[in-house]
C-alpha positions in Angstrom: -17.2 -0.8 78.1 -15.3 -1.6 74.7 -16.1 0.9 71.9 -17.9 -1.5 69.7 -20.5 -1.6 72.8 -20.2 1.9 73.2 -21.9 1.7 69.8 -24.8 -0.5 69.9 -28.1 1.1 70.3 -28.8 0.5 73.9 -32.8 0.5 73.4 -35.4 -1.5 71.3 -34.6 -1.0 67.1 -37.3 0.3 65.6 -37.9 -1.2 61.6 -37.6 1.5 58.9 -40.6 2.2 57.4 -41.2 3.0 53.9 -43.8 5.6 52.6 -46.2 4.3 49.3 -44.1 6.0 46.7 -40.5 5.8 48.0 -41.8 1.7 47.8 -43.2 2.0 44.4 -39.8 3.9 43.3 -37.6 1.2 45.0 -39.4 -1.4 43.5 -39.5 0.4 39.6 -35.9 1.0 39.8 -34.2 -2.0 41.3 -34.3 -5.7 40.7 -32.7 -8.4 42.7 -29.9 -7.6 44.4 -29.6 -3.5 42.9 -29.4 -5.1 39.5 -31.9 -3.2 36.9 -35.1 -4.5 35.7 -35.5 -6.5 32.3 -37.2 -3.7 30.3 -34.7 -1.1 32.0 -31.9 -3.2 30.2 -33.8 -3.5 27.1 -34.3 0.1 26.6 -30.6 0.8 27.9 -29.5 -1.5 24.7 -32.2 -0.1 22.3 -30.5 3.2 23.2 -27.1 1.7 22.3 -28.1 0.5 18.9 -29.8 3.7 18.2 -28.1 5.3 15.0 -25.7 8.2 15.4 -27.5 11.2 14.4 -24.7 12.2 11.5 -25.5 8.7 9.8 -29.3 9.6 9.7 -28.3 12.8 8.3 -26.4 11.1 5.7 -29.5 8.6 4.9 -31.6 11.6 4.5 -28.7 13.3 2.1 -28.7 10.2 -0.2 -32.4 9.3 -0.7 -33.0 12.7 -1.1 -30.0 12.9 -3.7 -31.3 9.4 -5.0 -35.0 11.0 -5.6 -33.6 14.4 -7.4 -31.2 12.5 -9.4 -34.3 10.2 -10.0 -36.2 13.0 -11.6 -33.6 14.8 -13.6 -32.6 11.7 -15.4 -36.4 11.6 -16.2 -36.6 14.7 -17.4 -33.1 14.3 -19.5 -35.0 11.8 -21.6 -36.8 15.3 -22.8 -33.3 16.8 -23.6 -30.2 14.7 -24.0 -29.2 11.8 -26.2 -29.2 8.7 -24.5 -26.2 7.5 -22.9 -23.4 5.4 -23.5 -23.9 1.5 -23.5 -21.2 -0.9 -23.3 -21.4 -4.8 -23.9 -18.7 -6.7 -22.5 -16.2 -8.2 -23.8 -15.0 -5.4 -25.4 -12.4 -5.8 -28.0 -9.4 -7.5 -27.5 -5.7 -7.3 -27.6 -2.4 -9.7 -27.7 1.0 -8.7 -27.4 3.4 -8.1 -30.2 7.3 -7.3 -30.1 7.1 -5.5 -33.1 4.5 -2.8 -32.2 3.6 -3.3 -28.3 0.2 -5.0 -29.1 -1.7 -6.6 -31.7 -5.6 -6.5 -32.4 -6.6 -10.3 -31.8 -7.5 -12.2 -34.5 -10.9 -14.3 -34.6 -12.5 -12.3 -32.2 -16.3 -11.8 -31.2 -16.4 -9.2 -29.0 -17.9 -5.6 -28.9 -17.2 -1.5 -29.5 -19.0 0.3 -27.3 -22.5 -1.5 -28.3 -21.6 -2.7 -31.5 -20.1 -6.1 -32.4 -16.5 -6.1 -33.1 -15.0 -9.4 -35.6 -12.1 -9.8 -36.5 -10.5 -12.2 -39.4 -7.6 -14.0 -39.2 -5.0 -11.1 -39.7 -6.9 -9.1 -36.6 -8.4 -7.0 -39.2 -11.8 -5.7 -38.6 -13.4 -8.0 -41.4 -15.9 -11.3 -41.3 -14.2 -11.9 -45.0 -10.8 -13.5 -44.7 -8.7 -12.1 -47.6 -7.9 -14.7 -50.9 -4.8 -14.6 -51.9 -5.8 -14.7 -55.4 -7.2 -11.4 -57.0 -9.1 -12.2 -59.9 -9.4 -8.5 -60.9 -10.3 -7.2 -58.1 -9.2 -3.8 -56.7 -8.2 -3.9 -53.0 -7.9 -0.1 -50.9 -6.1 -1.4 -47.7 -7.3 1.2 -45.0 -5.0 1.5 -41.8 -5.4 3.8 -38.9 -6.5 4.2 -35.4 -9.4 4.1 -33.5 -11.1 6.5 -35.7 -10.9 4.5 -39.1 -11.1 1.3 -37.0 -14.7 2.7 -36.4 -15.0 2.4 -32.7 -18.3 2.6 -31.6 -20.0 2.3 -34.8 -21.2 -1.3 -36.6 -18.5 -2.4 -39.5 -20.6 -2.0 -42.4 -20.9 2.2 -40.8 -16.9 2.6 -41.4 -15.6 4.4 -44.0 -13.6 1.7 -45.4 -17.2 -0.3 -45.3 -19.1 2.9 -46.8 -16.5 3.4 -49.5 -17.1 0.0 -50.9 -20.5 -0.5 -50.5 -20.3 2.9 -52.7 -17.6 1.6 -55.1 -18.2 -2.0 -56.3 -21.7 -1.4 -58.3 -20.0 1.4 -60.0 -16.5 0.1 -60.4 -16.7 -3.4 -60.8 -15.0 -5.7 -58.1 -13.9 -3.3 -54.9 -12.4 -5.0 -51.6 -11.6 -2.0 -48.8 -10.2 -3.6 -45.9 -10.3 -2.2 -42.3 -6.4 -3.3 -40.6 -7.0 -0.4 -38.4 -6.2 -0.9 -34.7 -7.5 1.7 -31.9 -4.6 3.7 -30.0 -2.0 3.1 -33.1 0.3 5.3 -33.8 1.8 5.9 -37.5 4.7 4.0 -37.0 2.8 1.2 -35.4 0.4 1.3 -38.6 3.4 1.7 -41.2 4.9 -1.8 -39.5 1.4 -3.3 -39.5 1.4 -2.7 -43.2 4.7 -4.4 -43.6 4.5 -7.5 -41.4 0.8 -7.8 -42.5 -0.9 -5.8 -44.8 1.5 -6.9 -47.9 -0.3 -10.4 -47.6 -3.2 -9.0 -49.1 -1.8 -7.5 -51.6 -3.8 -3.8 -51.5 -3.0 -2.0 -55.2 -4.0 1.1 -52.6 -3.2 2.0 -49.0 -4.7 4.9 -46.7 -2.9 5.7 -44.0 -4.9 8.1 -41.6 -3.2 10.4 -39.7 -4.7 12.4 -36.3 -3.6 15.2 -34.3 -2.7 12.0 -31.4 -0.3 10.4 -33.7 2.6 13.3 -32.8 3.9 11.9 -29.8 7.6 10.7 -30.1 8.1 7.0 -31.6 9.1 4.8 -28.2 13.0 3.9 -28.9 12.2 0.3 -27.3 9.3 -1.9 -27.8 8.0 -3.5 -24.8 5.1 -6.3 -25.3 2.5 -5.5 -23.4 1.9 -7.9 -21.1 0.0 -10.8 -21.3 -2.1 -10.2 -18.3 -2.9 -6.6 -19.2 -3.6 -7.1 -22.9 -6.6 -9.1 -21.9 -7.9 -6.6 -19.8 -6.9 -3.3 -22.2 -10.0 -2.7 -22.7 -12.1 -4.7 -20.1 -10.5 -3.6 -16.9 -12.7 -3.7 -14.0 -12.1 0.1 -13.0 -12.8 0.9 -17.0 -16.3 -1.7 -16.7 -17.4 0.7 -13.8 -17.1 4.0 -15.4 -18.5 3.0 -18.5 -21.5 2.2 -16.9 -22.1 4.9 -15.4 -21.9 6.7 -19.1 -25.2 5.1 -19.6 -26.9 8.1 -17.3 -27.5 11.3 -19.6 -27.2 13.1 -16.6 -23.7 11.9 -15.4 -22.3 12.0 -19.4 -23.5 15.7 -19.4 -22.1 16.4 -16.0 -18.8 14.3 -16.7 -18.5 17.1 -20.0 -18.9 19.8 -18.6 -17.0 19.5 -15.4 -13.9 18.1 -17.7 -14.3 21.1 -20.2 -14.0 23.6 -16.7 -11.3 20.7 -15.4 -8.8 21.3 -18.7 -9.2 25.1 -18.7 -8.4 25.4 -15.1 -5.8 22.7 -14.7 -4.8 21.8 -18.1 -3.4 18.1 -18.4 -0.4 17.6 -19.9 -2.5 15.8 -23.3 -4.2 18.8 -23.6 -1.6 21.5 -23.4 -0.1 19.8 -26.3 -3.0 19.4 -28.5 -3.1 23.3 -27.9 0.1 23.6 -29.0 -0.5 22.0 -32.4 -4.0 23.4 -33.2 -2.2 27.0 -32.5 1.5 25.7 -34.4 3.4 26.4 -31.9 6.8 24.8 -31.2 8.9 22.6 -28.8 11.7 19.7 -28.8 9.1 17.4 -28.0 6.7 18.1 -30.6 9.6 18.6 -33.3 10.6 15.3 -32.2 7.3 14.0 -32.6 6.9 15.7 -36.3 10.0 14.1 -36.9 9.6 10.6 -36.0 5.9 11.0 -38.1 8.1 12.2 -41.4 10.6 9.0 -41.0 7.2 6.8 -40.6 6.1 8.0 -44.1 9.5 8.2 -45.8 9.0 4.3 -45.2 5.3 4.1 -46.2 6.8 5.6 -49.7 9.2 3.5 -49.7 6.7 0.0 -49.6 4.7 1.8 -51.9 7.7 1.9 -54.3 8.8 -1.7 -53.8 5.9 -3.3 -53.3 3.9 -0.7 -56.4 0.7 0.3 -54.3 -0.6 3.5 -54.5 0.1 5.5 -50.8 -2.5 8.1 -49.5 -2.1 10.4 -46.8 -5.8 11.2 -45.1 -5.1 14.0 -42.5 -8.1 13.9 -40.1 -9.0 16.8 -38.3 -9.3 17.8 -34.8 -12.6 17.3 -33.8 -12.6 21.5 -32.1 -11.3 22.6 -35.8 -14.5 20.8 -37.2 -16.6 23.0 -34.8 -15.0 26.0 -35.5 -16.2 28.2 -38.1 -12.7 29.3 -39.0 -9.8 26.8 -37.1 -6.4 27.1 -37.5 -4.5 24.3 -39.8 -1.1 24.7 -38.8 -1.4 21.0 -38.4 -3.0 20.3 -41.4 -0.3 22.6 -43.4 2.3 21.3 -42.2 1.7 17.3 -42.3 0.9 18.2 -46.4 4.5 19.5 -46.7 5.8 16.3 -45.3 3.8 14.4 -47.4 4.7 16.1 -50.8 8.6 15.7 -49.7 8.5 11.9 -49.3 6.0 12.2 -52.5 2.5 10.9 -50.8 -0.7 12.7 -51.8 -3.1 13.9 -49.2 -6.6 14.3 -48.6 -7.2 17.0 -46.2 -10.8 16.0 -44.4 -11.2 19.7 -42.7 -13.2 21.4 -45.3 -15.3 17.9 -45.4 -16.9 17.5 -41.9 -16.7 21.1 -41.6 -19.5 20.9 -43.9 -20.9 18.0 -42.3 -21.4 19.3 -38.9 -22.7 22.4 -40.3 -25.3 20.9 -41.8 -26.5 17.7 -39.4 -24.0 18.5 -36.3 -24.2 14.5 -36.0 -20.3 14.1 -37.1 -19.1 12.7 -33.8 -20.6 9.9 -31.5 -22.7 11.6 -28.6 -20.9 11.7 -25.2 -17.8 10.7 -27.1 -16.9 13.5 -29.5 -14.0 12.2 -30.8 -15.0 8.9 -32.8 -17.0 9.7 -35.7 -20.6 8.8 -36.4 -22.2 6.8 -38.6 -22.6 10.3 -40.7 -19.2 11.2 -40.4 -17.8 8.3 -41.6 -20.4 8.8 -44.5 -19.1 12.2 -45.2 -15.5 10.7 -45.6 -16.5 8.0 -48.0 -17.9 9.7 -50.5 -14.6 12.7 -49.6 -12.3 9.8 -50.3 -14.2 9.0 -53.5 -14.5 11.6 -54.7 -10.2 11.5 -54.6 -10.3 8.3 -55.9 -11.9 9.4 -59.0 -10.9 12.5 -59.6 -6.8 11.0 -59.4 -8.5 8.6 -61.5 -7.2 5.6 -59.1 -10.0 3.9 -60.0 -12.6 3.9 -63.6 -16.1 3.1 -64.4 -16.6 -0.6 -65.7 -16.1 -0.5 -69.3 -14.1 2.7 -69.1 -10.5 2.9 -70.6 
């Protein structure tokens, strides 16, 4: 006998027989052919797409951050000024081979919230300039950012302020704003020359900030076309500037830069230290240096072209909050002044006072820019100069 009959059950096969449940269990858990039921496969999928438990966590996190940030920027309403709004575009820029970049003439665009025109010089102006003076006493006003009046409507500037305040009194007063933000005093100086000359200004103010001692670039290099347009209106800058318009985040964004600058202090702010506390280095010599050879030349327009030059020193906006700063700056931009024989007009003392008495000097969030208030304050300061050098007489008066 072979061994595959060897094998072979020799007597009748008995069928397997199942019991109820085993059946009831075979028949739950296997479909045709050992493959799994419908709603087995379902549920095996649902399980599948079931979210990891570290993203619900993270859902939780957010709505839960969502609801608390929710209810503080309620409550902020309570406490803290409103935040920052931003219109788009913001001002804009073209290139120029004589000072890197130009403020664009003609424009209809926007500081912060307020509208920004320009004429067509690129001054901050609706008026164009005649060439014709009839009389009239023109105070050309040059600068940065600050006198430019970023963030605050034109008629709110100083140069604005200072004639509103002027003309009833003095007869026929023209200030005009050729201020352009981030200018430096050599840009400004070569403004006044390649521009400001056309409209003939019988007085020009030049304003000087603690940011204008950086070293004069030793090549000019346009900016380029591309990146003018979007100086001010890149979309990285867009993004953070809206989210200045949460009190929240602007009071946040203050304090954690305050902590930020103390414990790793920038490179900006180290030297701003170094100023405000007179201390020394090639850089900043260099820097005072390059500022001196800017206003040797501003003396020497004034001579050739016979305006009258003014030297406003601006202060930094932690000496205005101090009750008793340092003015190492201050001291020593006057000396350079009265050696190229320009008069100053030292705005310290001024918004001192002002912030003392109102604290509403500086635009909130921004403390830098001045307010509405501050610029105030240095109108009637610069009038008060104005009259008192006797630059300018009552109508009627000798």
């Amino acid at each position: 006998m072979s061994c595959s009959e060897a094998s072979r059950p020799t007597g009748p096969v008995k069928s397997q027989e199942l019991s109820p449940s085993t059946a009831l269990r075979e028949a739950t858990t296997s479909g045709a052919a050992g493959q799994p039921l419908a709603w087995q496969d379902g549920l095996a999928k649902a399980r599948r797409r079931r979210m990891p438990r570290g993203l619900k966590i993270a859902i939780v996190w957010l709505l839960e951050f969502a609801a608390i940030f929710a209810l503080a920027e309620t409550i902020s309403v309570f406490f803290l000024p409103p935040g920052l709004i931003f219109y788009h575009p913001q001002q804009q820029v073209e290139p120029s081979a004589r000072r890197i970049y130009d403020s664009q003439p003609n424009q209809r665009t926007f500081t912060i919230d307020k509208p920004y025109v320009t004429n067509s010089l690129g001054f901050r102006d609706e008026r164009e300039v005649p060439l014709a003076k009839h009389g009239e006493l023109r105070i050309l006003s040059l600068g940065d950012s600050i006198a430019q009046g970023l963030g605050v409507a034109a008629e709110d500037t100083y140069a604005r302020k200072l004639e509103a305040s002027l003309a009833p009194r003095y007869g026929a007063v023209r200030v005009i704003n050729a201020a352009v933000a981030s200018y430096s005093t050599w840009q400004e100086v070569d403004l006044l020359e390649d521009k400001g000359l056309r409209v003939r200004p019988d007085i020009v103010m030049l304003s000087f900030c603690w940011n204008d001692l950086f070293p004069r670039p030793r090549l000019v290099i346009p900016l380029p076309v591309g990146d003018s347009n979007q100086y001010y209106n890149a979309t990285l800058l867009r993004v953070l500037r809206e989210l200045k318009r949460s009190r929240v985040l602007s009071f946040l964004r203050e304090r954690l830069e305050i902590a930020l600058f103390k414990a790793f202090p920038s490179f900006g702010w180290t030297h701003q230290q170094m100023i405000y506390e007179g201390r020394t280095s090639p850089y900043l010599e260099q820097s005072y240096s390059d500022v001196a050879a800017s206003l040797e030349a501003f003396a020497s327009l004034a001579r050739i072209h016979h305006f009258v030059p003014i030297l406003i020193i601006l202060p930094m906006p932690g000496q205005v909050r101090h009750p008793d700063p340092a003015a190492h700056m201050q001291r020593r931009m006057e000396a350079i002044a009265r050696r190229v024989g320009i008069p100053t007009v030292d705005l310290l003392p001024v918004l001192q006072q002002a912030y003392a008495s109102t604290r509403d000097v500086y635009i909130q969030w921004d403390n830098t820019h001045l307010s509405p208030r501050g610029h105030q304050a240095v109108a009637a300061a610069l009038e008060r100069y104005l009259l008192d050098s006797q630059l300018i007489k009552r109508q009627g008066g000798a």
